[in-house]
C-alpha positions as CSV (number, residue, x, y, z in Angstrom):
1,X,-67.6,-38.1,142.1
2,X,-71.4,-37.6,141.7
3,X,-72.1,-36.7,138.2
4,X,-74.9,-34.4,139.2
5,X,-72.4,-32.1,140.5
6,X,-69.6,-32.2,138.2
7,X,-66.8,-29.6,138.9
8,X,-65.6,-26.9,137.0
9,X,-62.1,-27.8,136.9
10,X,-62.6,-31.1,134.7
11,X,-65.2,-29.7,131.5
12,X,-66.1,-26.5,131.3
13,X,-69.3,-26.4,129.6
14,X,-71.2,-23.5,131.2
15,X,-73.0,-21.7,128.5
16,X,-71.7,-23.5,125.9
17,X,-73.9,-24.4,122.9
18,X,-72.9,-27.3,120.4
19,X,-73.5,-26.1,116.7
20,X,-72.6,-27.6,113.5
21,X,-72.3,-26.7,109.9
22,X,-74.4,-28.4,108.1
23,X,-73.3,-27.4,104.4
24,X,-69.6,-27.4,105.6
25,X,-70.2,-31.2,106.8
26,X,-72.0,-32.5,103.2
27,X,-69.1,-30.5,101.4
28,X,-66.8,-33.1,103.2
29,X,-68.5,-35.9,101.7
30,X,-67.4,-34.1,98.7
31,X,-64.0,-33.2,98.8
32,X,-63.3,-36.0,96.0
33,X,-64.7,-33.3,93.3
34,X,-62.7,-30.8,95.1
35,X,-60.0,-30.6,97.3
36,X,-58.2,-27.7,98.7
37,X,-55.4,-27.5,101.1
38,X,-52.8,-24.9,101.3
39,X,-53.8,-22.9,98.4
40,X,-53.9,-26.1,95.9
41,X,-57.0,-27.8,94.6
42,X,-57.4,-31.3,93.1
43,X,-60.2,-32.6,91.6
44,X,-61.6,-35.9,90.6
45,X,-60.0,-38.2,93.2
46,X,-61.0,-41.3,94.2
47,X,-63.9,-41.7,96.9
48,X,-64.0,-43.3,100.1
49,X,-67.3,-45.2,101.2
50,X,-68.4,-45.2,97.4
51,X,-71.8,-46.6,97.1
52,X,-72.2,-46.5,93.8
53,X,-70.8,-49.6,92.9
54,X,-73.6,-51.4,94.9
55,X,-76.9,-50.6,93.4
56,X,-77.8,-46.2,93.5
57,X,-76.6,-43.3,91.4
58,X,-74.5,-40.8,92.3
59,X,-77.3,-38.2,92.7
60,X,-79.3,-40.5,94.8
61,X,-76.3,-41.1,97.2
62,X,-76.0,-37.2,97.4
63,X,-79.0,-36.9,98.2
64,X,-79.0,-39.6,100.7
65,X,-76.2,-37.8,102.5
66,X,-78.1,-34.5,103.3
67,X,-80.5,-36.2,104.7
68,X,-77.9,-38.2,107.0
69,X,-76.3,-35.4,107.4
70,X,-78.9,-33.1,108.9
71,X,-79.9,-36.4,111.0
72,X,-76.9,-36.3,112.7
73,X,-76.7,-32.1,113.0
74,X,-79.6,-32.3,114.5
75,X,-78.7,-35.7,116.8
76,X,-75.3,-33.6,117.8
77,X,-77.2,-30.3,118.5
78,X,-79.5,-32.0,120.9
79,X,-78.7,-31.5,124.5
80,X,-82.0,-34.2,125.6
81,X,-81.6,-37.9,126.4
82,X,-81.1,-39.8,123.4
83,X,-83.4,-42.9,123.5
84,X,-83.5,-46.2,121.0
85,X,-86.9,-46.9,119.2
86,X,-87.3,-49.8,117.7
87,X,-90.9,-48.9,116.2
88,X,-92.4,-51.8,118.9
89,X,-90.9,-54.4,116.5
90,X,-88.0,-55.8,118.6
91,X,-89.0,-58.7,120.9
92,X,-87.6,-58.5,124.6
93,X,-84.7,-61.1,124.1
94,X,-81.5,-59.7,123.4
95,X,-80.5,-62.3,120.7
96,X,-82.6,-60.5,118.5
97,X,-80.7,-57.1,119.0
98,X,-77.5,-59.1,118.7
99,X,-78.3,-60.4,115.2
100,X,-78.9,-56.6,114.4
101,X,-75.7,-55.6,115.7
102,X,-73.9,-58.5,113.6
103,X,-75.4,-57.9,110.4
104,X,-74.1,-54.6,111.2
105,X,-70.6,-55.4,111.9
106,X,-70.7,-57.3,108.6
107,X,-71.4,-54.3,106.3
108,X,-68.5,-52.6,108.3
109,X,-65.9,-55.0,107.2
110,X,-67.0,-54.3,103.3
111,X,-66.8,-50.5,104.1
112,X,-63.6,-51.3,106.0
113,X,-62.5,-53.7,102.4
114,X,-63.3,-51.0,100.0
115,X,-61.8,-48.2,101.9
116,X,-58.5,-50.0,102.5
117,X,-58.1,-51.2,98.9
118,X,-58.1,-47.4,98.3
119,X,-55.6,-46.3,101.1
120,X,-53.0,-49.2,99.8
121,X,-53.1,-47.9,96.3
122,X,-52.8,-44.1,97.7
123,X,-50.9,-44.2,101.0
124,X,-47.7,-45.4,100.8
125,X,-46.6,-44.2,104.2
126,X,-49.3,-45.7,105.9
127,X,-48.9,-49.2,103.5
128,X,-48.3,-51.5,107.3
129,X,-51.7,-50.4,108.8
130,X,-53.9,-50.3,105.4
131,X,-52.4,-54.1,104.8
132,X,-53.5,-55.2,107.7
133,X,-57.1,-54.1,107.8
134,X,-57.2,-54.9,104.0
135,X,-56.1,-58.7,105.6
136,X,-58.3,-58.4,108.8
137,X,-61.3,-57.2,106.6
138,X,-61.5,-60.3,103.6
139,X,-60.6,-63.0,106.3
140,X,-63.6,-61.7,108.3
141,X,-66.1,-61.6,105.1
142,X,-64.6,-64.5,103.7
143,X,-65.5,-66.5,106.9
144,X,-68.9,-65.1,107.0
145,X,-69.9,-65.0,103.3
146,X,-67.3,-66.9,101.1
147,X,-69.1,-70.2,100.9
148,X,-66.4,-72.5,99.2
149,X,-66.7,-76.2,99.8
150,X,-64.4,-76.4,102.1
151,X,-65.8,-73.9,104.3
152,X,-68.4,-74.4,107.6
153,X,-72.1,-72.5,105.8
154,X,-74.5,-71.0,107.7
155,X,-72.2,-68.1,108.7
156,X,-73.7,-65.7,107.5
157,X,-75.7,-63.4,110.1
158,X,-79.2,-64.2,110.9
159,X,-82.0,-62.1,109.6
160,X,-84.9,-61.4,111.6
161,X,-88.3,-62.0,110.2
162,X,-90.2,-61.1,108.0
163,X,-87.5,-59.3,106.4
164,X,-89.6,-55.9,106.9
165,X,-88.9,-55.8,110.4
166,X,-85.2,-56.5,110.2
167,X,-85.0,-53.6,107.8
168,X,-86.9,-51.4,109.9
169,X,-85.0,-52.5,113.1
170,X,-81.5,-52.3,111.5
171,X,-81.7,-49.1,109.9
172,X,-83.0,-48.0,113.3
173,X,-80.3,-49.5,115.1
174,X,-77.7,-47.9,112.6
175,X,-79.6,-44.5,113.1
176,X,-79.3,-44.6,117.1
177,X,-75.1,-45.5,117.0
178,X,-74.2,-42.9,114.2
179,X,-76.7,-40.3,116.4
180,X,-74.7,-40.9,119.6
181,X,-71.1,-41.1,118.7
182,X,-72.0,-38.1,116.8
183,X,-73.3,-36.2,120.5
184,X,-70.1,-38.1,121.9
185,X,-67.7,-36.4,118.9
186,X,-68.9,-32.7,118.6
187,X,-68.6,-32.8,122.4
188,X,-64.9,-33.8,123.1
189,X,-63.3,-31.4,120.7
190,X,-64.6,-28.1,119.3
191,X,-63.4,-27.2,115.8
192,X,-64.9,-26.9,112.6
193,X,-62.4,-29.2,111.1
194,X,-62.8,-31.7,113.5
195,X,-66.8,-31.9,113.1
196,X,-67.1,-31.6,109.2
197,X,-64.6,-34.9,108.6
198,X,-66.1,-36.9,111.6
199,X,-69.6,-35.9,111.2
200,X,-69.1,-36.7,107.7
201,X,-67.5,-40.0,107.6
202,X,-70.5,-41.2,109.9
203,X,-72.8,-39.8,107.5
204,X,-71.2,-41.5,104.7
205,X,-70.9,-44.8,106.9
206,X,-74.5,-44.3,108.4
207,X,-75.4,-44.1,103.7
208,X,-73.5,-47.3,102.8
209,X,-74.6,-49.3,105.5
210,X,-78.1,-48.6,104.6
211,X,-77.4,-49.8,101.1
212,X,-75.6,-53.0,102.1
213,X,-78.5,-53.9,104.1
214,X,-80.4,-54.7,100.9
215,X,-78.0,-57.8,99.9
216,X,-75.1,-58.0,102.1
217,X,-73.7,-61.3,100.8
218,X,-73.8,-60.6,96.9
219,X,-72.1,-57.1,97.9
220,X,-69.4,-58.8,100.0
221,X,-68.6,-60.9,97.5
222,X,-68.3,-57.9,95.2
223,X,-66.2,-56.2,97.5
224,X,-63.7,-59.5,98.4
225,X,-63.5,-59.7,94.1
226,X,-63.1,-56.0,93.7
227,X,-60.4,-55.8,96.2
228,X,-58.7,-58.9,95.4
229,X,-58.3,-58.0,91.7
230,X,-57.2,-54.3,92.7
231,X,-53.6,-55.9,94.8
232,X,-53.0,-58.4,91.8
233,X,-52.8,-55.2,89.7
234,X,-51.4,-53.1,92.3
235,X,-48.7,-55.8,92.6
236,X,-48.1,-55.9,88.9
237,X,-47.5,-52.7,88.9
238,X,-45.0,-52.6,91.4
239,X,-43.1,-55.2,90.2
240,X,-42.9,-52.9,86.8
241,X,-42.0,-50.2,88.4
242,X,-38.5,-51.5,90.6
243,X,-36.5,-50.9,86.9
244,X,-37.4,-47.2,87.3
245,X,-36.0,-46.4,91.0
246,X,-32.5,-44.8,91.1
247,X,-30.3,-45.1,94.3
248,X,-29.6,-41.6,96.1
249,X,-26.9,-41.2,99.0
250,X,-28.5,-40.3,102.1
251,X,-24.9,-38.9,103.2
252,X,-22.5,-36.9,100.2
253,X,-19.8,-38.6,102.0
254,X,-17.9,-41.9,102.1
255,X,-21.2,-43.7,102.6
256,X,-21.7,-47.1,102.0
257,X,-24.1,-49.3,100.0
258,X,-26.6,-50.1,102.8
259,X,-26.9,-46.3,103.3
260,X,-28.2,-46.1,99.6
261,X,-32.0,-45.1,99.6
262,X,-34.4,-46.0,96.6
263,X,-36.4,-43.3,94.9
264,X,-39.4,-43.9,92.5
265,X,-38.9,-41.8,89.7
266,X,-42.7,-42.5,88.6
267,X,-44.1,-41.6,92.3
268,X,-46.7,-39.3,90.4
269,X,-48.9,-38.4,93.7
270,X,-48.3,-35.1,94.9
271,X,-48.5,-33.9,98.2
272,X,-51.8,-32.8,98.4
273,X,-53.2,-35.4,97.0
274,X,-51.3,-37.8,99.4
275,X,-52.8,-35.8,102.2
276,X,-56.1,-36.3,101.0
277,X,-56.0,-40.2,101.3
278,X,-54.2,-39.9,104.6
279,X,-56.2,-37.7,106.0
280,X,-59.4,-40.1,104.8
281,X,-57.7,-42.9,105.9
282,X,-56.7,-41.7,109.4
283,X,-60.2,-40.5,110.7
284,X,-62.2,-43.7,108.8
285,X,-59.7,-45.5,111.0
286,X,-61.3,-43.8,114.3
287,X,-64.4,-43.6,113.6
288,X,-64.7,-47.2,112.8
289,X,-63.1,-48.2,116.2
290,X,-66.0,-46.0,118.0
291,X,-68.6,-47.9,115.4
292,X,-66.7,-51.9,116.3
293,X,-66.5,-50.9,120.1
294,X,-70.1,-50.1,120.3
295,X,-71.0,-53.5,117.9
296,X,-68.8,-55.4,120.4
297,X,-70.8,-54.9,123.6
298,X,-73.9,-55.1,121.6
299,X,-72.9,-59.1,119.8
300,X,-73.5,-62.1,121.4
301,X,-70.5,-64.1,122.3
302,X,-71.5,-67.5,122.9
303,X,-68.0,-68.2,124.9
304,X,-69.1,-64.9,127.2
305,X,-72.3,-65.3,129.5
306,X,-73.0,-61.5,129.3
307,X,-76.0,-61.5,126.7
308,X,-76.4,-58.4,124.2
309,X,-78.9,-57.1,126.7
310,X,-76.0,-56.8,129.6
311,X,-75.0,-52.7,129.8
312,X,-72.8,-53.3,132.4
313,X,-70.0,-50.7,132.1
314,X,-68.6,-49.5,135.2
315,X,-66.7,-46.1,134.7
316,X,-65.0,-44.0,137.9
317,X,-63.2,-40.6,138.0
318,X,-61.2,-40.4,141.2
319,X,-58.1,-38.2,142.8
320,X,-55.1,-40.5,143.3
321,X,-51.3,-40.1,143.8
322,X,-49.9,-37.0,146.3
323,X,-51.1,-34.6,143.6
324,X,-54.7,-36.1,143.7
325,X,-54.3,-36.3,139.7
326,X,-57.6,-37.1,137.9
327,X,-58.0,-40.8,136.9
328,X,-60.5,-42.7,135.0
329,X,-61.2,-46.5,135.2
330,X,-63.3,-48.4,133.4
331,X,-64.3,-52.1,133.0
332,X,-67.2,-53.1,130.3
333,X,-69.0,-56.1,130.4
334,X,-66.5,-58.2,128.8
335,X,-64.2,-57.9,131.6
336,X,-61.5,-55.8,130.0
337,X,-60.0,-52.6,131.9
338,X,-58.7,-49.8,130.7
339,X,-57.4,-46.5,133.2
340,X,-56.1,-43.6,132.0
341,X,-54.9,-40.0,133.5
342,X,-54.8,-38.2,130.2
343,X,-56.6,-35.1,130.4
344,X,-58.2,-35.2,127.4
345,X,-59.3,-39.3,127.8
346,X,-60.5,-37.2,131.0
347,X,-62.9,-35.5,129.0
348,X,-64.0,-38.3,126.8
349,X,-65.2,-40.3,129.6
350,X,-66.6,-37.5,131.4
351,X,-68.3,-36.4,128.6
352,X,-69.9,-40.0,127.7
353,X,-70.6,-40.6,131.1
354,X,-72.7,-37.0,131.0
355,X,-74.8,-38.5,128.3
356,X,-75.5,-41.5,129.7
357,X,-76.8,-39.9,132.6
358,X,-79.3,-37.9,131.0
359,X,-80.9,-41.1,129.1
360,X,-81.0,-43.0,132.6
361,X,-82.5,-39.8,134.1
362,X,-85.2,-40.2,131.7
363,X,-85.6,-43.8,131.4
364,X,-86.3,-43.7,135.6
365,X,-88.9,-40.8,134.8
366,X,-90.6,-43.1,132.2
367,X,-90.6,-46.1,134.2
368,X,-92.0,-44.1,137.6
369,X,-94.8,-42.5,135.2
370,X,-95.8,-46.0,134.1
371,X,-96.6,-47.1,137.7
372,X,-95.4,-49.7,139.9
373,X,-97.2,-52.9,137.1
374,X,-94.4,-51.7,134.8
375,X,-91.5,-51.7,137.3
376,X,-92.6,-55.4,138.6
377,X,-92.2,-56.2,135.1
């Protein structure tokens, strides 16, 4: 199905113009001063992707997220191609762009650290998938940055030089990935609640990877402490706590011991608050697997012969089965295949492949302008 003709019947988008609320989305960096749902408001929670504990104030990360924030708006609003620059500074080798896209991935796993140390503590429904990313997330900076002397060094990821450069380069590179998942998001759903907590959560991650960049190991470290002292005393506190549950009966009947049920009688989070953390926890969860996907295909896997510079992702939408249903299939450049008939994976791949197209549209127009030296190049 040529993408220059699209048809109707899969994305309407005729007329339709992609704006964003710009206060609404910094408020949701917020909502740890103030949360409202249902007609109750909390205030002083604990916040997610907290940078304060890694070098800046609280007003200077406020005002670091306005100006993230209005980045992205403006990155989302944008209906032109949407173009990396690297300032001139990257060299034409992809190993360079995969050390970026490492050091990157890094800072991640201490966002992903902090922000499940926080969901264990607060989200006891969701206690299986916070424990694991707590686990996944120290085994990954321990192995990279925990230098103990029975560990392999030289883990950690390679910085380009001078150091300048790799500053300039990675905040660029963070810029350009934030900017297009945010085009991606405010395109495959329309609602004001869905923009302000995605838009925000990549302008808080776009604010605390910034200010990891600045000493990544002494910070993962810090986080791998932090988080490690946080489950000894969660655990403490547990244990303290089994003497105050009481058994209820799940059925007033005859019912049998194993149909007993335990109630804390100190549970002190209420619902709202619970819903706070959950809700955090649940779209940090997605947006992070947008942020690893797209670090993936940019790393260099020494066991894979596809370098950082291979972009090979072959997508197709096709009619199959008697009811010539809509399909999409996909295969990146790692080899793994996904395929999908969902209507609204559908639309995310339509819409991704959309954007794509208008940045290869104008890379050909830049590279015909330039003359036929460039394209022998």
């Amino acid at each position: 199905m040529p993408l220059s003709r699209p048809r109707k019947d899969i994305v309407p988008r005729k007329g339709h113009v992609v704006q964003v609320d710009r206060e609404q989305i910094y408020r949701a960096t917020q909502h740890h001063h103030e949360y409202t749902y249902n007609g109750t408001t909390l205030t002083g929670l604990v916040k997610f992707d907290d940078c304060t504990d890694y070098g800046i104030s609280e007003d200077a990360e406020q005002a670091l997220l306005k100006i993230e924030v209005e980045r992205l708006a403006e990155a989302a609003e944008n209906e032109g191609p949407c173009l990396f620059d690297a300032h001139g500074l990257l060299k034409p080798t992809s190993e360079e762009l995969a050390h970026l896209a490492d050091q990157i991935s890094c800072n991640m796993e201490i966002i992903r650290l902090d922000n499940a140390r926080i969901s264990l503590e607060h989200c006891e429904g969701d206690s299986d998938g916070s424990a694991e990313v707590f686990r996944t997330a120290r085994r990954r900076l321990r192995g990279h940055f925990k230098h103990e002397q029975t560990q392999v060094r030289g883990a950690e990821p390679k910085i380009l030089h001078p150091p300048d450069r790799n500053l300039v380069l990675y905040f660029a590179l963070v810029d350009y990935i934030t900017a297009c998942i945010a085009r991606l998001l405010v395109r495959t759903a329309d609602s004001a609640y869905w923009d302000c907590h995605t838009l925000s959560i990549l302008a808080s991650f776009a604010v605390k990877l910034k200010v990891l960049s600045h000493d990544p190991a002494r910070y993962a470290n810090f986080s791998i402490d932090t988080a490690e002292h946080a489950i000894e005393q969660l655990s403490q506190g547990l244990a303290s706590r089994q003497a105050m549950f009481i058994k209820i009966r799940v059925d007033s009947s005859d019912a049998k011991a194993s149909d007993l049920k335990d109630v804390d009688t100190l549970d002190s989070e209420t619902d709202v608050s619970t819903r706070y953390y959950e809700e955090k926890t649940y779209f940090r969860s997605h947006v992070h697997s947008l942020v690893k996907y797209t670090m993936d295909n940019l790393a260099q896997d020494k066991d894979n012969r596809s370098s950082s510079g291979c972009f090979e992702i072959c997508s197709l939408i096709y009619r199959c089965g008697i009811d010539g249903a809509l399909s999409t299939l996909t295969s990146n450049r790692l080899g793994e295949i996904a395929a999908s008939s969902d209507p609204f994976r559908l639309k995310c791949t339509f819409t991704a492949l959309e954007l794509t197209m208008r940045n290869l549209y104008r890379l050909k127009a830049d590279i015909d302008a330039a003359g036929p030296l460039t394209r022998e190049r």
